[in-house]
C-alpha positions, 0 to 999 in steps of 0.5 A: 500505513499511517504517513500519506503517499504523495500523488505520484506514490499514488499512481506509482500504486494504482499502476502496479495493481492493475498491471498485476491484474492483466498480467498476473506478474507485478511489473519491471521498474522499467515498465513502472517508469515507462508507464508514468514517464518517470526519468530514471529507473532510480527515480521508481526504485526510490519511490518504491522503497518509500513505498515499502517503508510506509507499508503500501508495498511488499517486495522479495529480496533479490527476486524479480517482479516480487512487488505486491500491493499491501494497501491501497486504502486512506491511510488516514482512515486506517490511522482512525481505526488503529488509534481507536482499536489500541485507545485504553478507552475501547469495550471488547465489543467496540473491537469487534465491530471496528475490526468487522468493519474494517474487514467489510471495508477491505482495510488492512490494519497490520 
């Protein structure tokens, strides 16, 4: 995920993940515009699928309640790991530092 989420894509974001943690379900769009006094519930499926594009969410095809969180770190800081990791100018062990510690850090560089 290198583009960076808007404010709202943010709490759109941060609302799913602890609605996931109370209710072990990921939430209806309806529940997700209720929750952020969105307009429409196209209004939350166009910001999910942006979400999705942008590789900050994952959802099952045709199955409902199927989004998961992928990432919900600075893009920008997973964009500095992914561009150093892939440089030509980069040791072996320099790679396995980074990637130590983007694991620590919790990062997901996929």
């Amino acid at each position: 995920m290198s583009e960076k989420l808007t404010k709202k894509q943010k709490q759109i974001i941060e609302f799913i993940s602890t609605f996931l943690k109370d209710n072990n379900y990921s939430p209806s769009y309806r529940e997700i515009m209720t929750g952020l006094g969105l307009s429409s519930v196209s209004a939350v499926a166009e910001h999910i699928d942006n979400l999705v594009a942008k590789g900050a969410l994952r959802k099952t095809p045709n199955a409902a309640r199927s989004l998961e969180v992928l990432s919900i770190q600075n893009p920008e800081l997973i964009a500095i790991f992914n561009a150093k990791i892939n440089s030509d100018d980069v040791s072996e062990e320099e790679i396995e530092i980074l990637l130590k510690a983007a694991e620590i850090l919790g990062l997901d560089l996929e």
